[in-house]
C-alpha positions in Angstrom: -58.4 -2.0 -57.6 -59.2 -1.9 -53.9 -62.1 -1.4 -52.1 -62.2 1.6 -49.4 -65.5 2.7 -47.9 -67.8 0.6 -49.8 -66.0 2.0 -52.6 -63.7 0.5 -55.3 -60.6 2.7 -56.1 -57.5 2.2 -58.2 -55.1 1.3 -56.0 -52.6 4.4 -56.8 -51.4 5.9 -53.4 -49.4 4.0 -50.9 -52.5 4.9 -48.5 -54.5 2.1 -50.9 -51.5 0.1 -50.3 -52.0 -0.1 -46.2 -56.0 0.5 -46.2 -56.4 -3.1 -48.0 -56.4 -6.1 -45.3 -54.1 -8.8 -47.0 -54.8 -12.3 -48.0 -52.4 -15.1 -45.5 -48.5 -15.6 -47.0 -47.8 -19.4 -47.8 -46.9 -19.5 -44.1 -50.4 -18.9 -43.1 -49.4 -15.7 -41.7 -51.7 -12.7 -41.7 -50.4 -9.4 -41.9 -53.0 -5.9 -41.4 -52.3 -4.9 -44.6 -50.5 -5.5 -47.7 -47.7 -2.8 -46.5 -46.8 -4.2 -43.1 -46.3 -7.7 -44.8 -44.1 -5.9 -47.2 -42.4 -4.6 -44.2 -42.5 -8.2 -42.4 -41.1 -10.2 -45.3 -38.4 -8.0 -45.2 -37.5 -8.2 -41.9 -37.4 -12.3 -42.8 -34.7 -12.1 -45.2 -32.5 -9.3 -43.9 -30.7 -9.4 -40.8 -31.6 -6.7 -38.4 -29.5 -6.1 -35.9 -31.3 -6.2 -32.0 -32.8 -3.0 -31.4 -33.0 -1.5 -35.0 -36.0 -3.4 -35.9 -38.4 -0.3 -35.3 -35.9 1.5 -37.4 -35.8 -0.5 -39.8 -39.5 -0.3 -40.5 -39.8 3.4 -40.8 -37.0 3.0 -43.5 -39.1 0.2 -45.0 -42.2 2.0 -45.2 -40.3 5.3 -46.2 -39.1 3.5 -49.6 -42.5 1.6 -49.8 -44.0 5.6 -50.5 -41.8 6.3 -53.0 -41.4 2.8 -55.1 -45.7 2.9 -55.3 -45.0 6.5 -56.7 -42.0 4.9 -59.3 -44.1 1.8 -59.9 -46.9 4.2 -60.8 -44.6 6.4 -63.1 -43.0 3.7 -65.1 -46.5 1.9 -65.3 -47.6 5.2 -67.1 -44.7 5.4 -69.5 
C-alpha cells in the first residue's frame, strides 16, 4: 500500500513504485524513490563501464516495468 495524493493505493503499477519517497539504505543513503534506489544499488554491484551509466539506467528502469508487472502476475497465481 502506498500513499499518493492523500490517498492510500495498492501499490500495483511501477508508477506506485517511483511516486513513494524511500526510507535511507543501511548506508544512510537516500534515494527519491524506491525505483531510483533500485536503479542505484545496481549500479553498486555491477560494473558499468565510463560513459554507459545513463544507459544503464534506462535498461534498469525498463526491466523494473516489467518485473512489477511479473511480480504482480505470479503474486495472483
Amino acid at each position: 500500500m502506498v500513499l499518493i495524493d492523500e490517498r492510500i493505493e495498492m501499490a500495483d503499477t511501477f508508477d506506485h513504485y517511483a511516486a513513494v519517497t524511500d526510507a535511507p539504505d543501511r548506508d544512510r543513503r537516500v534515494f527519491r524513490n524506491k525505483m531510483e534506489r533500485v536503479i542505484m544499488e545496481m549500479l553498486d554491484f555491477y560494473k558499468i563501464e565510463e560513459g554507459f551509466e545513463d544507459l544503464a539506467r534506462q535498461v534498469a528502469r525498463t526491466a523494473c516495468h516489467k518485473l512489477v508487472k511479473d511480480m504482480l502476475y505470479e503474486a495472483r497465481t
